[in-house]
C-alpha positions as semicolon CSV with decimal commas, in nm:
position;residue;x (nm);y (nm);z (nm)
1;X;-1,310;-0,312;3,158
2;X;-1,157;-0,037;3,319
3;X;-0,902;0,224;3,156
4;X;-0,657;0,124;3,395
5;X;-0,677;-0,258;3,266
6;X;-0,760;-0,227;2,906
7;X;-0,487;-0,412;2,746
8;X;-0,298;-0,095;2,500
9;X;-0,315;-0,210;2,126
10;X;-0,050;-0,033;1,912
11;X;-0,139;0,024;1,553
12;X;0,136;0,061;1,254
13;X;0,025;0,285;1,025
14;X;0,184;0,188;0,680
15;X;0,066;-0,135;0,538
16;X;-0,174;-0,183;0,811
17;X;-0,379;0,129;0,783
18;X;-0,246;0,352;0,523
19;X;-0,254;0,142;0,187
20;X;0,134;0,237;0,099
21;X;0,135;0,043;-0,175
22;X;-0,169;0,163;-0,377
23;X;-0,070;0,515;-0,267
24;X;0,314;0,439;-0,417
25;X;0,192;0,282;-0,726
26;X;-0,053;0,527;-0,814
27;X;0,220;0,814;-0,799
28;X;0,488;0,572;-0,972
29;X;0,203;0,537;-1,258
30;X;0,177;0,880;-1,309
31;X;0,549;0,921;-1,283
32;X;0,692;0,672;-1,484
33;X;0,418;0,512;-1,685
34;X;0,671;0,370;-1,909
35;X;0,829;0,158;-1,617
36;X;0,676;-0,136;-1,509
37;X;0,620;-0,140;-1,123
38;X;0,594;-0,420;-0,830
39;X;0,256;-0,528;-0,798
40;X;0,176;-0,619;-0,413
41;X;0,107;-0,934;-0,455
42;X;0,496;-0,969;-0,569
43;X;0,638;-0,792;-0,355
44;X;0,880;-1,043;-0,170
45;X;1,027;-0,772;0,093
46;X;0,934;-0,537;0,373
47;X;1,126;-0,256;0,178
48;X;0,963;-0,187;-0,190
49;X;1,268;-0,027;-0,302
50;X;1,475;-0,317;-0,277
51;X;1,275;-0,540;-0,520
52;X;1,291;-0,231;-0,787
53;X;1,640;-0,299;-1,025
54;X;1,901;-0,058;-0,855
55;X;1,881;0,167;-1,134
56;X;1,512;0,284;-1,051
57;X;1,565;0,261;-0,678
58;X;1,605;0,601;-0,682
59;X;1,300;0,663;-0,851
60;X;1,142;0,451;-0,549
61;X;1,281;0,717;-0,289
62;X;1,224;1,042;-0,468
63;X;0,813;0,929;-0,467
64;X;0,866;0,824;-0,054
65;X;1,019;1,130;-0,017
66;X;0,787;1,371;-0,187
67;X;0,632;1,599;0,099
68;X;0,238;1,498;0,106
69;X;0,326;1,187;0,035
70;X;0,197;1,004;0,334
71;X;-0,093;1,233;0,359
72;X;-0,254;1,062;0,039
73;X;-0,174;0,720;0,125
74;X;-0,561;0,536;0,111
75;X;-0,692;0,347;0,388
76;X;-0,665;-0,021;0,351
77;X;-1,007;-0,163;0,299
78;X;-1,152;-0,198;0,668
79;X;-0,855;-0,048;0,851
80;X;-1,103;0,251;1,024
81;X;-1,403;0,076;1,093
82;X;-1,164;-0,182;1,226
83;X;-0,967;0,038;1,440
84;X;-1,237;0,209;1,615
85;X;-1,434;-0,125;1,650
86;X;-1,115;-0,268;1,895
87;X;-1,154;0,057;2,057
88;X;-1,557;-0,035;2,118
89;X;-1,427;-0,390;2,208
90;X;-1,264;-0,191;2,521
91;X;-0,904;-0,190;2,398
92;X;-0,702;0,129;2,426
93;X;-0,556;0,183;2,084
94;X;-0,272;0,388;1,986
95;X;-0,113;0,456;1,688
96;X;0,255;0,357;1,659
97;X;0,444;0,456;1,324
98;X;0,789;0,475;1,222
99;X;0,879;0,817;1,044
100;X;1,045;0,828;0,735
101;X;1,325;1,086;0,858
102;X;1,442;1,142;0,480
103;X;1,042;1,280;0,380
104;X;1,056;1,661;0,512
105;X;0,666;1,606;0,592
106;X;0,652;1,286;0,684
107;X;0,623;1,281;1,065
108;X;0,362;1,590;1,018
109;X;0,158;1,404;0,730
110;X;0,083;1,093;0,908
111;X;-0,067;1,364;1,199
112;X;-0,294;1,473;0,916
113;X;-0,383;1,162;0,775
114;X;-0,509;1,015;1,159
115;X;-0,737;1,381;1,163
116;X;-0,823;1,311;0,804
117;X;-0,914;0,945;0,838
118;X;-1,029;0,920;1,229
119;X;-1,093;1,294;1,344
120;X;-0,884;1,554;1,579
121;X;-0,949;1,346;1,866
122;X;-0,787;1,022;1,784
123;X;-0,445;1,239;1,687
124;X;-0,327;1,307;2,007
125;X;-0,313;0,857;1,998
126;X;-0,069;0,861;1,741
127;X;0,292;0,784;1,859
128;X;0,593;0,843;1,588
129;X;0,905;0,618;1,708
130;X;1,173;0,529;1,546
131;X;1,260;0,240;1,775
132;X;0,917;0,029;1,826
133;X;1,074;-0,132;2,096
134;X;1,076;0,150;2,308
135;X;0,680;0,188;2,358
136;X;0,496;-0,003;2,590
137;X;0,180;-0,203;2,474
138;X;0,077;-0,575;2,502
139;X;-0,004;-0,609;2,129
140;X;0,171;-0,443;1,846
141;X;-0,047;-0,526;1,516
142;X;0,258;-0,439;1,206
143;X;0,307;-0,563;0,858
144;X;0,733;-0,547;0,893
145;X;0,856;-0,894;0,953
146;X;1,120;-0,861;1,188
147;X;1,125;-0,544;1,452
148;X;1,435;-0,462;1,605
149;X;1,508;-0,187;1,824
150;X;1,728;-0,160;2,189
151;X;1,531;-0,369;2,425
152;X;1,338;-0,657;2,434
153;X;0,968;-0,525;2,335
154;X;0,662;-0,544;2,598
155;X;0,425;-0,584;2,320
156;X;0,379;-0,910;2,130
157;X;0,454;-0,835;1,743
158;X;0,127;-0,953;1,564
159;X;0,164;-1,002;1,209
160;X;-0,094;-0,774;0,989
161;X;-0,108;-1,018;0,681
162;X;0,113;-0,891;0,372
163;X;0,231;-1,084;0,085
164;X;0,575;-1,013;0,176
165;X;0,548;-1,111;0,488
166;X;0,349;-1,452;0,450
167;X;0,688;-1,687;0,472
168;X;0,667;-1,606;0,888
169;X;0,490;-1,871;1,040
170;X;0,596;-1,817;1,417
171;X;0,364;-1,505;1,504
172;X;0,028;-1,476;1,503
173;X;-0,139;-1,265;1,215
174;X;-0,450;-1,092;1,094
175;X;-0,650;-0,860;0,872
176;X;-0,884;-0,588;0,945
177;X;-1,191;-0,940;0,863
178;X;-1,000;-1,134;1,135
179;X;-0,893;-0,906;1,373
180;X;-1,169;-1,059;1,648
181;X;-1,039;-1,387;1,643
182;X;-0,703;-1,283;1,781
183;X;-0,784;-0,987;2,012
184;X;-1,089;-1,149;2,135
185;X;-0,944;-1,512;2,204
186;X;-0,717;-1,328;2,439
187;X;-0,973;-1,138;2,661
């Protein structure tokens, strides 16, 4: 497979690389040890800090917002093996995140964790967009539920399988074990 042909896989970062929630719940333990948190597999929505009672939603963004925090965010079990095995498979792969604008390091931590996690040459692959919609690809692999943005997308939105996300049946979905029967059952 060429360059020229290799179909472009776009990667989201948080909840499909970067384990946001152990990352969050590991700071809101150390935080606020005396408030209970959202365990994962409760989490009912895209956005944690909706499902927290609106008195600690705060709480919620002050942790998002702490600069570093993306740059400590784990690697979901998988995620970097499985990244650079699509690139073996003769994808291209690029990294396509959504910066958290409110997070004064945000944009430049998720830089650092793609050096930190897949070396200085796979950072000039990541893409920070606000509007998904906007990038060109033919497979977008992402954990939100519903992507919205100001045109009609050229990627198809695959569904990386999250608990809150489960009650979408009309996408295709995967994990970092599965990954092969989707992106190989295309080629």
């Amino acid at each position: 497979m060429s360059k020229d042909s290799s179909p472009i896989i776009l990667v989201d970062m948080d909840g499909v690389l970067a384990d946001f929630d152990r990352g969050f719940i590991s700071k809101w333990k150390l935080k606020y040890p005396d408030i209970p948190y959202i365990p994962v597999e409760e989490r009912t929505t895209f956005y944690s800090s909706r499902q927290y009672p609106e008195e600690h939603q705060p709480k919620v963004w002050k942790i998002m917002q702490q600069p570093g925090f993306f740059i400590d965010l784990p690697p979901i079990e998988g995620s970097i093996d499985g990244v650079k095995d699509i690139a073996k498979a003769g994808f291209e792969v690029f990294f396509c995140s959504s910066p958290l604008i409110s997070n004064p390091s945000g944009a430049s931590d998720k830089y650092e964790w793609i050096n930190k996690h897949f070396g200085k040459k796979w950072v000039g692959k990541l893409i920070l967009a606000p509007d998904k919609t906007l990038v060109d690809g033919h497979i977008l692999i992402d954990d939100r539920p519903e992507i919205k943005g100001v045109r009609t997308p050229t990627w198809e939105h695959v569904l990386y399988d999250q608990p809150f996300n489960r009650e979408i049946t009309d996408r295709r979905r995967l994990t970092w074990a599965t990954w092969q029967d989707i992106l190989l059952a295309d080629n």
